[in-house]
N, C-alpha and C positions, 0 to 999 in steps of 0.2 A: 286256248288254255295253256298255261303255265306247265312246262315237262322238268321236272329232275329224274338224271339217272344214278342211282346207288349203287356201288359196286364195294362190297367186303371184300377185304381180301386179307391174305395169311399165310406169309411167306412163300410170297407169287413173285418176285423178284424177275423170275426168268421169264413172267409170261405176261407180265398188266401191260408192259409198255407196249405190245401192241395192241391189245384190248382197247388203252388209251388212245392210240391212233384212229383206230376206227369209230370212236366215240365223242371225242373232243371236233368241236368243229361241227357238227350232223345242226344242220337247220331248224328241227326242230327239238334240238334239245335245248333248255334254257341253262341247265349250270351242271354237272358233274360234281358229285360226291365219290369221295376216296373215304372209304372206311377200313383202316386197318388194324386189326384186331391183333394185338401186339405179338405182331411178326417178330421175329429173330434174324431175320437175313435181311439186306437191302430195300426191303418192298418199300418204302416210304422214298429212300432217296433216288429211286427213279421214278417215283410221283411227281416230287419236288421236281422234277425236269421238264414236267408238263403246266405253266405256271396258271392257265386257264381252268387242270381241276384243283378244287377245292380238299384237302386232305385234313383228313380228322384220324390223330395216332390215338390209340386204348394203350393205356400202359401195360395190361396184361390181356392174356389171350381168354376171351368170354365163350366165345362161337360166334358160327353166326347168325342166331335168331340175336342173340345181343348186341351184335355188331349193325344190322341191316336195324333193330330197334334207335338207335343212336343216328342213323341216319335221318329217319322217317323226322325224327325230333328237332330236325336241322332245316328243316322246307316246309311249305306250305302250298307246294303245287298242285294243280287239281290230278296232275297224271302222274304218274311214279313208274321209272324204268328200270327193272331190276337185271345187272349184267352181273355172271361170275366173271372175277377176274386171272379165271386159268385156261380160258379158251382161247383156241385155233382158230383159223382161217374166219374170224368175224371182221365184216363188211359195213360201210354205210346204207350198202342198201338192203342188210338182212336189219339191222334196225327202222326202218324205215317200213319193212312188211311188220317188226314184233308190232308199233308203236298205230299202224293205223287205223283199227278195228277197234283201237280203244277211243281213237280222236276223232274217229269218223261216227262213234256213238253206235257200233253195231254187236258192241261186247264190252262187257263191263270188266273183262281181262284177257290178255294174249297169254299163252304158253308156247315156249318154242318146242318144235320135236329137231333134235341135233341128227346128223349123219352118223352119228357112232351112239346113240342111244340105245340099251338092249334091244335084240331083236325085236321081242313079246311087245314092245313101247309101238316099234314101229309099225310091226302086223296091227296092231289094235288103233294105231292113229294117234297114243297120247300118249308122254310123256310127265304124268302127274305130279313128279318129283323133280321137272326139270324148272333150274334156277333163273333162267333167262324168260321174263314175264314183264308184262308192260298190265298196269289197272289203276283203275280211278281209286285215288287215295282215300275219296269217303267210305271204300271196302273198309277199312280200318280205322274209320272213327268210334271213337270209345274202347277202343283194342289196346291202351296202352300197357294197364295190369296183366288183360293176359297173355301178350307179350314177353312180357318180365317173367312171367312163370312157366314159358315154355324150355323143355330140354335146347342144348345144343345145335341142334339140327333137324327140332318142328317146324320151322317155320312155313314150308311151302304145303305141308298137309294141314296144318292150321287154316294158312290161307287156301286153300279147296275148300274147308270148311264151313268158311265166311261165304263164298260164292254159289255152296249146294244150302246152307240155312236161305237165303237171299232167293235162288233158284235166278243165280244172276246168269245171262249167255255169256257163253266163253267163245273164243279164237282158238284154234290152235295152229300154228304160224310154221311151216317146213322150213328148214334151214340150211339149205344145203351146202356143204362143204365145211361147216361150222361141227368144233369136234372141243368135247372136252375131256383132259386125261385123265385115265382112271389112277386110281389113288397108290396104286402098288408100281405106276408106271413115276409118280411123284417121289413118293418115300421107299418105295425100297418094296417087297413082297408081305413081309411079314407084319412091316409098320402100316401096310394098305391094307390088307387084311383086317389088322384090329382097326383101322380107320372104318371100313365099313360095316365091322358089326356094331362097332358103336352107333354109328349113323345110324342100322337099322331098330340100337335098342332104342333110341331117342325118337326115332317113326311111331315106334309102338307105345312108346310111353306118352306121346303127343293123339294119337290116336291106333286102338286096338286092331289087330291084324282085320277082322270082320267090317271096320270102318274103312278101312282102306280099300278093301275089295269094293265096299259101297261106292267109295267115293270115285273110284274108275268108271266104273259102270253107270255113275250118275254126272257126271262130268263129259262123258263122250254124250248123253243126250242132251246135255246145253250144249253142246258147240254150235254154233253157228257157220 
């Protein structure tokens, strides 16, 4: 089966190129998307250095349920590998554990749990909100509209969604050594701060605190 990996990104300047190391190249990925959700600093021209990914610039910054939508709309593969592209220490062989539970047909998606994910993620085993996912693109057929109508940063409880309506089995994939910055370590304290309440109003407004609780609790019983 046919694998593209998608990677948004948004003024990652300091941190794709090696994302893109560990990514370009991997055996069984067929092609690399760059989606840049119109960055302000360099992210694009050290894309441009990698001439094997593929980079697709947004004139203006959407988020990125908009950005990773733009992607999806560019491939036709049966597998879809979702990388952010602000992480640390990622390997070919941590993509190689996201990627095989979905090829080997024993979950219909991987979820990574990172070394630096909140405690409570790691005590409990899941990681619900983390970005780095590998699943069968037919999760999102007929998903296009309501894609288009999700906040800024629904996209990954959306998709739990899709996989608890389905009562599809999930992976969830240990990552060790793999670390992504939190947001006040990016922009500054107070500019990380409102970064993450926003994120969390756009959680709620994609799905109600009560659903999320759901969706943990019913997500740790499909894993496989």
């Amino acid at each position: 089966m046919r694998l593209t990996c998608v990677i948004p990104a948004y003024n990652e300047e300091a941190r794709i190129g090696s994302v893109l190391q560990a990514v370009l190249g991997h055996p069984q990925i067929d092609e690399v998307l760059v989606i840049d959700d119109g960055s302000a600093d360099g992210t694009s021209a050290v894309v441009q250095r990698f001439p094997q990914a593929r980079l697709i610039t947004l004139a203006k910054n959407g988020g990125k349920t908009a950005a990773l939508a733009h992607g999806f709309a560019q491939t036709q593969s049966e597998i879809i590998l979702l990388i952010d592209a602000d992480l640390t220490g990622l390997s070919p062989d941590h993509l190689t554990a996201l990627i095989a539970p979905v090829k080997a047909g024993r979950a219909h998606m991987s979820v990574s749990l990172r070394d630096n994910a909140p405690f409570l993620w790691r005590w409990i085993g899941l990681d619900y909100i983390s970005g780095e996912r590998a699943l069968r693109r037919d999760l999102l057929a007929g998903q296009e509209d309501a894609l288009n109508r999700l906040p800024k940063f629904g996209f990954e409880v959306f998709l739990n969604s899709l996989i608890l309506s389905n009562r599809s089995p999930l992976a969830v994939v240990r990552l060790p050594g793999v670390k992504s910055p939190v947001k006040s370590a990016k922009y500054g304290f107070w500019t990380g701060v409102k970064g993450d309440i926003a994120m969390m109003r756009d959680l709620f407004r994609a799905v109600p605190p009560l659903g999320l609780i759901n969706q943990i609790l019913t997500m740790r019983r499909l894993r496989v």
